[in-house]
C-alpha positions as CSV (number, residue, x, y, z in Angstrom):
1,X,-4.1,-24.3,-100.2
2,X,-7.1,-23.4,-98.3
3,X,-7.7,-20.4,-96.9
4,X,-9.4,-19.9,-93.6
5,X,-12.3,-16.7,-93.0
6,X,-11.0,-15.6,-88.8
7,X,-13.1,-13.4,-86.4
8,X,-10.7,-10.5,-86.0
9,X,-11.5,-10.4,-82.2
10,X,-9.5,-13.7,-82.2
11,X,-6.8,-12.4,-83.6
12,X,-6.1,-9.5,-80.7
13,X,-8.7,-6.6,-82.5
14,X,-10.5,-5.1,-80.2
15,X,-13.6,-5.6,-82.0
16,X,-16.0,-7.6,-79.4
17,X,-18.9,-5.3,-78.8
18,X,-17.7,-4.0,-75.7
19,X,-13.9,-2.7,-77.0
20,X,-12.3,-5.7,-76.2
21,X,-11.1,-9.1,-78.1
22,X,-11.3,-12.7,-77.8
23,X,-7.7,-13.7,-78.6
24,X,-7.3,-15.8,-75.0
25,X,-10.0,-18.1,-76.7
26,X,-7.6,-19.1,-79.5
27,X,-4.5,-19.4,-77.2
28,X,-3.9,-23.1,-77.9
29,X,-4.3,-22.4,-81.4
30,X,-2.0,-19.5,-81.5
31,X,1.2,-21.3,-82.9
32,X,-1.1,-22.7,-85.5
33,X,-3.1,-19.2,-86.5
34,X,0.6,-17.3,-86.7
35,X,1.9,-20.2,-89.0
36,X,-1.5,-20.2,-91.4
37,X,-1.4,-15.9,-91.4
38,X,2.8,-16.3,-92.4
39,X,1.3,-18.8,-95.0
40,X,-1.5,-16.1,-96.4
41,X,-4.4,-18.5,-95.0
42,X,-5.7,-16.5,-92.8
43,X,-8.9,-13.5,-93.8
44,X,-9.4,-11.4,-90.8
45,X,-13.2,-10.1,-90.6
46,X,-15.5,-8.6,-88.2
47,X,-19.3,-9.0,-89.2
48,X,-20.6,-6.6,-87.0
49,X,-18.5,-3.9,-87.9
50,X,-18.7,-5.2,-91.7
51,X,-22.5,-4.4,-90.9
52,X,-22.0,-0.4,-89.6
53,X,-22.0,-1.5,-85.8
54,X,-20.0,0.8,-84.1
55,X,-16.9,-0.3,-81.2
56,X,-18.3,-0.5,-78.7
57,X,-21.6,-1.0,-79.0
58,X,-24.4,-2.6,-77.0
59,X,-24.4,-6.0,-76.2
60,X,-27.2,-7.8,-79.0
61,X,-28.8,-11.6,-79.1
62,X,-30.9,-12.9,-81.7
63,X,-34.2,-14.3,-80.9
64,X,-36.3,-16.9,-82.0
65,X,-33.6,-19.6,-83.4
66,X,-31.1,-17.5,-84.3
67,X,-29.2,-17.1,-87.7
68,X,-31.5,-18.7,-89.6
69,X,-34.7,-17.3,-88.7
70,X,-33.4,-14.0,-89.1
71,X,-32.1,-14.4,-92.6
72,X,-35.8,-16.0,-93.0
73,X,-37.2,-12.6,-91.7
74,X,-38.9,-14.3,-88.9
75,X,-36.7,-13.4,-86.2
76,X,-34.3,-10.2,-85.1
77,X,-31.2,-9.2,-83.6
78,X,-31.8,-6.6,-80.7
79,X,-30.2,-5.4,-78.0
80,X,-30.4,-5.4,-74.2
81,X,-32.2,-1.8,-75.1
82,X,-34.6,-3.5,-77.6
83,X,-33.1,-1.4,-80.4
84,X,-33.6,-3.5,-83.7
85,X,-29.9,-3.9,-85.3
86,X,-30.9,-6.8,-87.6
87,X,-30.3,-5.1,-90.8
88,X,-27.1,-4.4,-89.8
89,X,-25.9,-8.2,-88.6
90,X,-27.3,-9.5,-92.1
91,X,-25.5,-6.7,-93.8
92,X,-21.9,-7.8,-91.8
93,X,-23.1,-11.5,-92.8
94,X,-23.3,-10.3,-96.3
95,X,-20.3,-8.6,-96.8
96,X,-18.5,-11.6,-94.7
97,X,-19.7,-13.9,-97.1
98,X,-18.5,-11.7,-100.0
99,X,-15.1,-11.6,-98.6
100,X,-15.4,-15.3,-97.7
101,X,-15.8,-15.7,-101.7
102,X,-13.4,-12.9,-102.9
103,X,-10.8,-15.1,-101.3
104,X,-11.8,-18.3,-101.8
105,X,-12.2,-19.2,-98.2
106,X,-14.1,-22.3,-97.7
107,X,-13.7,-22.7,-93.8
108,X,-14.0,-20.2,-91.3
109,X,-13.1,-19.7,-87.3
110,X,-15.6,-17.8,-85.7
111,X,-16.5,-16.2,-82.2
112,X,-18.4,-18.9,-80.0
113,X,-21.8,-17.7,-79.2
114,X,-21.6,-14.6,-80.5
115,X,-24.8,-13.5,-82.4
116,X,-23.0,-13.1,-85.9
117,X,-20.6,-15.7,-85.7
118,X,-22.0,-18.5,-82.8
119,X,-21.6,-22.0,-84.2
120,X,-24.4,-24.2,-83.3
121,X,-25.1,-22.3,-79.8
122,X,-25.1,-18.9,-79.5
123,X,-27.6,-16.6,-76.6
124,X,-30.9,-17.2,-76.8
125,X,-32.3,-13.6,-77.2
126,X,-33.2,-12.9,-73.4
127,X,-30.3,-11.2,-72.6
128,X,-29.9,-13.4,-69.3
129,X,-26.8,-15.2,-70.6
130,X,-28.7,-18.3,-71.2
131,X,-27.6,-20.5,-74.3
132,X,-29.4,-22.3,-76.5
133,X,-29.1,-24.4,-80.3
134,X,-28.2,-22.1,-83.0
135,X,-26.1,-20.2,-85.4
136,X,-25.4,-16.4,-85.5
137,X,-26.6,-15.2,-88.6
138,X,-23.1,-14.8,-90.4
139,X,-22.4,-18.4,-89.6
140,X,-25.8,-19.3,-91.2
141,X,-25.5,-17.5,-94.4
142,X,-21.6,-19.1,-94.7
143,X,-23.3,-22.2,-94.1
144,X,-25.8,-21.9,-96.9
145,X,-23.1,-21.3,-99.2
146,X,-21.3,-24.1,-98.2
147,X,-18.5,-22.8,-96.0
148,X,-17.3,-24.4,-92.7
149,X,-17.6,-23.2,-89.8
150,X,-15.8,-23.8,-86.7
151,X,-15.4,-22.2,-83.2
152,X,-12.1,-22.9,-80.6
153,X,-13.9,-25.1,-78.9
154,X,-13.8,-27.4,-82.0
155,X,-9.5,-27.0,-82.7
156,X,-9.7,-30.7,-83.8
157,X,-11.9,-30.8,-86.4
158,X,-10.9,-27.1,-87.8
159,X,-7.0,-29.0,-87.8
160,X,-8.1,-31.7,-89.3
161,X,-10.4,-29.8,-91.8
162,X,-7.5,-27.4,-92.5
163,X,-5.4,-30.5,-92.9
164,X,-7.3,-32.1,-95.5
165,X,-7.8,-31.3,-99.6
């Protein structure tokens, strides 16, 4: 039975970095989500508060390619105050990948865009809203290790993944 990693915001915690959560972006998902968390599928997590960020908390973007070129050390994670919080996203990404592997999870729904859990597009570091191609830097490390990552914009694929053996 696979299991399924789940940004807590989408499950109704209010987590998001300004107190709130993103459970309206999993609505058409929601008979599917309570059915696969009555199963035991589902493993809530929250990267950023994994990582010490506080809720709420500023509103941060990564820069320079995102997830990737921060876990290469060649980017950061700031936010709209230019206050470095990089460690703390690659710690959340850490322990969210430690959690992913404690539970055998090889799939996980994720925040869209979001700078820990965006799956290829997340904010491109300007703090203007602007998108551009990337992953958050959780979604990059899970990716390294194999994991699959999905947002609600792709409930096809994550059905059909989930659906599969």
């Amino acid at each position: 039975m696979k299991k399924l990693l789940v940004s807590a915001c989408l499950l109704g915690e209010p987590l998001r970095y300004d107190g709130d959560n993103n459970a309206d972006k999993v609505s058409h998902l929601k008979t599917l989500l309570d059915q696969w968390m009555a199963e035991g599928r589902i493993v809530p997590v929250c990267p950023e508060t994994l990582g010490g960020l506080p809720t709420p908390r500023p509103p941060a973007e990564a820069e320079n390619g995102g997830g990737d070129a921060v876990l290469a050390g060649i980017a950061k994670v700031q936010t709209y105050h230019n206050e470095d919080v990089t460690q703390a996203f690659v710690t959340g990404a850490e322990k969210t990948l430690a959690t992913a592997q404690r539970h055998q999870c090889r799939g996980a729904l994720l925040a869209a865009r979001s700078p820990s859990c965006g799956v290829g597009e997340i904010y491109d570091g300007s703090h203007s809203r602007n998108i551009t191609t990337g992953d958050g830097v959780t979604t990059a490390l899970l990716k390294q290790h194999g994991i699959s990552c999905f947002t609600s914009d792709m409930a096809d694929e994550l059905i059909q993944w989930m659906n599969s053996e």
